[in-house]
N, C-alpha and C positions, 0 to 999 in steps of 0.2 A: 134689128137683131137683138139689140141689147133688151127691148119690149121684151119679147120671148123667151130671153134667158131673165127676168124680171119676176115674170108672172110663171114661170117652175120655178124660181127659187123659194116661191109663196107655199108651196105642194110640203105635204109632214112629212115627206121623206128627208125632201130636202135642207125644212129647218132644222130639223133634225140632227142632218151631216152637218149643216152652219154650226150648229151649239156644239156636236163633239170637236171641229176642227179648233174652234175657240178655245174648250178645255185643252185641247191636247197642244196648242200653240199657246196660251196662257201659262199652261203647267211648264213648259219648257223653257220659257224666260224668269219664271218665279225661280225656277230651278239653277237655271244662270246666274239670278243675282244673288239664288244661295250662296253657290258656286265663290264667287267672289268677294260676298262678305256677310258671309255666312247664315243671317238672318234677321229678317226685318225689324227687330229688338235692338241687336249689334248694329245694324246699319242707322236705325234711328239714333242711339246714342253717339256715332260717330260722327254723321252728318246732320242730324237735325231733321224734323218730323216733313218739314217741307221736300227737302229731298228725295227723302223717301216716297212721298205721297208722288210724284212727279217720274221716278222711275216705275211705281208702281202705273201709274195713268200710260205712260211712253207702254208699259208691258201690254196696257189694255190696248191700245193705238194699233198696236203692232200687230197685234194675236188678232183684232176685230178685222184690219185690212188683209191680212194674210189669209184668212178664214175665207173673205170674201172673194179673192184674189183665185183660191184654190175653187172652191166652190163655184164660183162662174166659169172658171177654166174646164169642171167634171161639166157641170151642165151643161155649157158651148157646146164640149166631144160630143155629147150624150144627142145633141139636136140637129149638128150637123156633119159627126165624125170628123172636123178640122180642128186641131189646139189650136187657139190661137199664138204669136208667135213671140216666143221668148217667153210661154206660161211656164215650162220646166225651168229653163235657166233662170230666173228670176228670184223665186222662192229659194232656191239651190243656193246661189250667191248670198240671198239674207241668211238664209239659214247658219253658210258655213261663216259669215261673217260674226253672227252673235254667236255661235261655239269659239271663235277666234279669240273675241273681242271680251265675251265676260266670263269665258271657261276659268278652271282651276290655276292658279298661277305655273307651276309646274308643267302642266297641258301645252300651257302658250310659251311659253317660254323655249321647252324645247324645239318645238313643231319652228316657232320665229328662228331660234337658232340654228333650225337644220337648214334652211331656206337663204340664211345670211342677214336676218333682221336683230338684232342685239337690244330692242327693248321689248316691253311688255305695256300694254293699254293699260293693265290695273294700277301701275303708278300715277295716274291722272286722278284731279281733285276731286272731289264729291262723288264716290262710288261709281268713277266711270259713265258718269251724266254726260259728259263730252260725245263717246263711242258709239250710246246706246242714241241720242238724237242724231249722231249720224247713222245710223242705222236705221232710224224713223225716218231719214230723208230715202235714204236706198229704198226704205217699202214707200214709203209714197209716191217715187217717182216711177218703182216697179207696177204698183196700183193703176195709176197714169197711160202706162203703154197698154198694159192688157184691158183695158175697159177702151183705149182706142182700139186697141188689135180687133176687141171681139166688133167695136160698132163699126168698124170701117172693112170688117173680111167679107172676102165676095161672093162665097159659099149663101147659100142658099137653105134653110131649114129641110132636113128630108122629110119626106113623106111619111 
């Protein structure tokens, strides 16, 4: 199965959806670590060029598997009309967790205090480097199920 979905993701439509899903999941963790400290200028002078280079790479990480993640979940549907299982909730979960985790201080803070949680992630060392690899382990281990989900589902390519 996973052959299949291999050789359409090769198809220009499909690199296509790969490269916008990448923009659009790139842009929205660059936007997060705006979010949280304000810009890669300000975040270099407060942590140091390494750190920075390291959340920016983790953003690549993340945006390339997510990309991937979503894009073999459309073409799976697309070949055998089954999602594979936990492809929505997977992404959902990363998603709400890096709004959680690198959103505006204020954002989090209320959202945690409505909930009964009394801290905020962005008080943690080096721009949140802590949060955002744990969030690289969440898409990697979400990456994991769905590339088992799709090789191991019993569905059959349609006609």
């Amino acid at each position: 199965m996973i052959h299949a979905i291999k050789k359409e993701a090769t198809t220009k439509y499909n690199l296509i959806m790969f490269g916008a899903l990448f923009v659009i999941f790139m842009s929205l963790y660059v936007f997060l670590d705006f979010e949280g400290n304000t810009n890669y200028i300000i975040m270099t002078n407060n942590f140091g060029l390494g750190i920075t280079l390291i959340h920016i790479l983790i953003n690549g990480i993340i945006a390339v598997l997510t990309s991937i993640m979503v894009g073999f979940s459309i073409i799976n549907y697309k070949l055998t009309n089954v999602e594979p299982v936990g492809s929505n909730a997977i992404p959902f979960v990363t998603f709400i967790f890096g709004i959680l985790t690198f959103g505006c201080t204020s954002c989090v803070v209320a959202f945690l205090g409505a909930i009964g949680i009394a801290f905020t992630p962005l008080i943690l060392p080096n721009g949140n480097l802590l949060w955002k690899v744990l969030a690289l382990l969440i898409v990697v281990l979400g990456f994991i199920w769905i590339m088992y989900s799709i090789q191991h589902s019993k569905c059959k390519i349609k006609q």
